[in-house]
C-alpha positions, 0 to 999 in steps of 0.5 A, a space after each residue: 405368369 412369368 415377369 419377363 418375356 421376349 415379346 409382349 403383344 397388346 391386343 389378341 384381335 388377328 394381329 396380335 394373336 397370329 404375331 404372338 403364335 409365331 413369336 412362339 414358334 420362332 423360339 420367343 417366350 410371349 405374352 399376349 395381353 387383352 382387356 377382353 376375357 376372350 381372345 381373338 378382338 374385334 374380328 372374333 368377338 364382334 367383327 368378322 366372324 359373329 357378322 358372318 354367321 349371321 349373313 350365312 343364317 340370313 342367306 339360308 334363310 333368304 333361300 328357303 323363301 324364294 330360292 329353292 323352287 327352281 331346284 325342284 325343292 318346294 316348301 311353305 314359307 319359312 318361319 323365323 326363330 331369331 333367338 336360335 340364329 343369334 344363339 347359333 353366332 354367339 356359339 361360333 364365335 366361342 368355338 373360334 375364340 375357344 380356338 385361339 385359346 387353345 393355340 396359345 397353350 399349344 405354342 405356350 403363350 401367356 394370355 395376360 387377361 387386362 388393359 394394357 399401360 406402357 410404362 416405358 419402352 420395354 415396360 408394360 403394367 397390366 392390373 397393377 403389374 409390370 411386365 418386362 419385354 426383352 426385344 419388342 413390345 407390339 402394339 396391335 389393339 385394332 380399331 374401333 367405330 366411330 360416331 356421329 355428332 348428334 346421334 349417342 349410340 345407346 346399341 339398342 335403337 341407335 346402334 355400332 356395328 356391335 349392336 347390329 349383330 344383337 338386335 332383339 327384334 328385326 327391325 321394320 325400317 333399319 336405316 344405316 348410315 354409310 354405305 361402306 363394307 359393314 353397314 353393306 353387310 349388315 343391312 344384309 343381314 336384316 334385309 333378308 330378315 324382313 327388315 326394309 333398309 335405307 342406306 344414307 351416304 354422304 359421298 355421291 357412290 357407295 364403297 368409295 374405294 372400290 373399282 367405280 364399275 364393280 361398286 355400281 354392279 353391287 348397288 343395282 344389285 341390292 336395289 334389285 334386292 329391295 335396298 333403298 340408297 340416298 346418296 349425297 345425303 349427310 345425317 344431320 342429327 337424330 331425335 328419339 321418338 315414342 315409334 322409334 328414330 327420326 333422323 335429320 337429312 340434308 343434300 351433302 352440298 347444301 339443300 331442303 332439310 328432311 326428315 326421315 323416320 326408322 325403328 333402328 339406325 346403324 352408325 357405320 362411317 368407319 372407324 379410327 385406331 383405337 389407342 386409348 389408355 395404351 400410355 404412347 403419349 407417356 413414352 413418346 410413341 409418335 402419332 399422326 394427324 388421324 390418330 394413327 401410330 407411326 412407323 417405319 418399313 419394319 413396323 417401329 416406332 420412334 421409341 425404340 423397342 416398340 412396334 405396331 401392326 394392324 388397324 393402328 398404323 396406316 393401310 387398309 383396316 383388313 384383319 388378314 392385312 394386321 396377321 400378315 403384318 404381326 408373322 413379318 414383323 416378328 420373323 424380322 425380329 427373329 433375323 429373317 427378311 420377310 415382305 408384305 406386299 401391299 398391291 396384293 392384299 384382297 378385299 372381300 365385301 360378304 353381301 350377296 353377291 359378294 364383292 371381292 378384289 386385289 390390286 388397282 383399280 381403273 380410277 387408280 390407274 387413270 390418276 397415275 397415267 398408267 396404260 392398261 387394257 381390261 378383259 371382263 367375263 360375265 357368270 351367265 356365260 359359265 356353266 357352273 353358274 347356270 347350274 347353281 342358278 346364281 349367275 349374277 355378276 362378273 371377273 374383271 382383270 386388268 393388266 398393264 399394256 406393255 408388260 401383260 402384268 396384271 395389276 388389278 382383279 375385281 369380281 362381283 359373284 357369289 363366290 368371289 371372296 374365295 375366287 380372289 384368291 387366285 388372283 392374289 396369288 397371282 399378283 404376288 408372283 408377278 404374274 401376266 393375264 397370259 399366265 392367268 389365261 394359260 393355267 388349266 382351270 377345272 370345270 366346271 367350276 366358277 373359277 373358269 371366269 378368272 381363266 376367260 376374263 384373262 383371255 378377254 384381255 387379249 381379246 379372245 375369250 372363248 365362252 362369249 
């Protein structure tokens, strides 16, 4: 490990090993550091990717018990080996941050193993030493969950998402309280498992910043599915019991306290920028009123030499929103002119059906006065959802009035995460509903939605 380098990236979660990969590839000498033995962050370690695997087991798993008789497949019930699907997650997740590993050496980054000082603004101290950066020091430690008072998070009966993705045992009653993406997710996971799941939320809707027609679509869909919502409600306290948790509840605007009893609850209100122990304060790097670093277009700070990108500066807290800011901003410090654009930057929910959109939303819209018009195509009219016999769900395209410039995609669908992408695309060309509609889509595939929800904009779709 050399003393100096051009760029010293803290963190190695999707920000800060993709910043540090491309650093590389832009000719910088780099240093990646990380208190985890592993690289990859939150998202590889216990985020995005552990969660994953265990919707994908858990969806298998939910099939084989009640999906598979229409295609003719015909079996007993299934049988539940936890310990092997848990095992399964942990084994992905060291394959992917095997993975990271192994794209380091390939582009010959150093990955520094230890918790990160900043000691000045072009000095980082990592387990008693200093590092030197030449050009920029990048902070990209992500994020982390955040509690509640009243409820210690012990990761066995009052749990963070981290704990979730371990249990044990499937829980009888797993109550999670907020009804955001994670605890959507993950009560997921453990629905389909056996688990009975309460989603306690104190706004008056689940996933607050999602298109208001898409967020009630995923709440009749997992009611359907057995989920049980108390919106309106806040969790006052909790209290362990010999069976387990008995949570304190109370109506959001005041009313009759109550008392709800569970085996697990998952603690999901969100999370905040994790900064801890980094040394700002101690060099001078401005912060927020949420804790947040400052920064500018080009991601610096007030201390010359430091940057930050990702789930420590504003924006949505989205792993491929902190990768495509570590490649602009370390092309920019490589002299390139490089964007992000934030209008068209997809985010997926990964329940069944999943949750995917871009761009604006009608509530958005409304707020700002802009005049748009909206073309909707439902997958029971696609032939491709008939044929997988999953044709729950709908793409919704918005457009600008005057220009046919399309400003927001929502679809709710089994596959809309990969289907969003499309639409991304077409967002960050500018593109019109006309452009979309217009585009020779293959059939039959589930992408012919996007094509006639384009159409429904101009009021002709063909299918419906």
């Amino acid at each position: 490990m050399a003393d100096s380098y051009d760029v010293i990236v803290i963190g190695s979660g999707p920000g800060g090993y993709v910043a540090a990969i491309r650093a590389a590839q832009l000719g910088m000498s780099v240093a990646c550091i990380d208190k985890r033995a592993s690289p990859g962050g939150t998202c590889l370690n216990i985020g995005c990717i552990p969660s994953k695997a265990l919707l994908e087991s858990s969806h298998k798993f939910e099939e084989a018990g009640h999906a598979l008789a229409v295609h003719g497949i015909k079996m007993g019930k299934p049988e539940l080996d936890l310990a092997v699907m848990l095992a399964r997650k942990d084994k992905v997740v060291g394959e992917n941050t095997k993975g990271v590993e192994f794209l380091f050496r390939k582009n010959k980054v150093d990955f520094v193993k230890g918790a990160a000082k900043i000691t000045a603004k072009n000095k980082v101290e990592v387990e008693g030493k200093t590092l030197t950066a030449n050009k920029a020091i990048i902070v990209a430690t992500g994020s982390d969950s955040v509690g509640l008072p009243g409820m210690t998070i012990d990761e066995k009966t009052i749990v963070s998402s981290t704990g979730a993705l371990s249990l044990s045992a499937v829980p009888k009653h797993l109550v999670v309280v907020g009804g955001g993406y994670i605890g959507l997710e993950m009560g997921s996971v453990w629905k389909r498992l056996g688990s009975q799941v309460t989603v306690v939320e104190f706004l008056d809707r689940i996933t607050p910043t999602m298109d208001m027609e898409v967020g009630k679509a995923l709440q009749a869909s997992l009611t359907k599915q057995g989920f049980t919502f108390r919106l309106s409600t806040k969790v006052m306290g909790a209290k362990k019991t010999k069976d387990g948790i008995t949570l304190s509840l109370d109506a959001a605007q005041g009313g009759k306290p109550e008392e709800l009893a569970c085996d697990v609850v998952l603690v999901s209100v969100g999370r905040r920028p994790f900064t801890d122990g980094l040394g700002l304060e101690t060099v001078g790097v401005a912060l927020d009123n949420k804790g947040r670093i400052t920064v500018d277009a080009k991601f610096a700070t007030n201390v010359p030499g430091i940057y930050a990108i990702g789930d420590v500066i504003t924006g949505p807290m989205l792993a491929h929103k902190a990768s495509e800011e570590g490649v602009v901003l370390v092309e920019t410090l490589a002299g390139q002119k490089p964007h992000v654009d934030y209008d068209a930057i997809p985010a997926v929910i990964f329940t069944h059906p999943e949750v995917a959109s871009v761009g604006k939303t009608e509530e958005e819209l409304k707020a700002a006065n802009v005049a748009y018009r909206v073309g909707k195509f439902p997958f029971t009219a696609n032939g491709r959802a008939r044929a997988n016999a999953d044709t729950e769900g709908f793409v919704k395209i918005i457009a600008d009035t005057a220009s046919d410039k399309v400003l927001g995609v929502h679809i709710i669908a089994a596959d809309a995460g990969t289907m969003i992408a499309e639409a991304a695309l077409a967002m960050e060309f500018g593109a019109s509903a006309e452009d979309i509609a217009r585009t020779v889509h293959a059939h039959p595939t589930l992408n012919e939605a996007v094509k006639e929800a384009a159409l429904a904009v101009e009021g002709h779709p063909i299918h419906i």
